[in-house]
Steps between C-alpha positions, in 0.01 A plus 500: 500500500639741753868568495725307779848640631793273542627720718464563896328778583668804502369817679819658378368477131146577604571841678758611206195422261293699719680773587525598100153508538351668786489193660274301283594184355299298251461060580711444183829693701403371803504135355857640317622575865445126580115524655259277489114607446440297855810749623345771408177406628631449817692815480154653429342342761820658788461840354856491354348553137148679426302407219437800304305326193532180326872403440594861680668557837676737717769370724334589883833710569389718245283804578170466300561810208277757459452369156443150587235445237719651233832331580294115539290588167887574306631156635201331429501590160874468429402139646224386274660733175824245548562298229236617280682637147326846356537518101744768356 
């Protein structure tokens, strides 16, 4: 079941996210910053985020990085590595 923010949505949150990144943020932060998946399609959709890969995007602000594929692959792993436990 995808995870829903009680919170309005705060571009303020998004960009801080982003901005320790390079300007990528993953759907799990952007749902933390109080978006929607229909916001963020729509934001999609106006060109104020760009779909980089599945559950990856850079804010539009953002130039792309001339290590795009790098710096998308690193979040997107982080993202589907959370919450799995590695034995000592």
């Amino acid at each position: 079941m995808p995870r829903v923010s009680q919170e309005p949505p705060s571009w303020d949150r998004l960009f801080e996210t982003a901005t320790a990144q390079d300007g990528y943020v993953t759907t799990a932060q952007a749902t933390d910053a109080g978006f929607s998946s229909q916001l963020i399609s729509h934001y999609v959709r106006t060109e104020r985020l760009v779909r980089v890969q599945r559950g990856v995007y850079r804010v539009a602000r953002y130039p792309r990085g001339e290590h795009e594929d790098l710096m998308s692959m690193a979040i997107g792993n982080r993202r589907n590595l959370t919450g799995l436990r590695f034995p000592d």
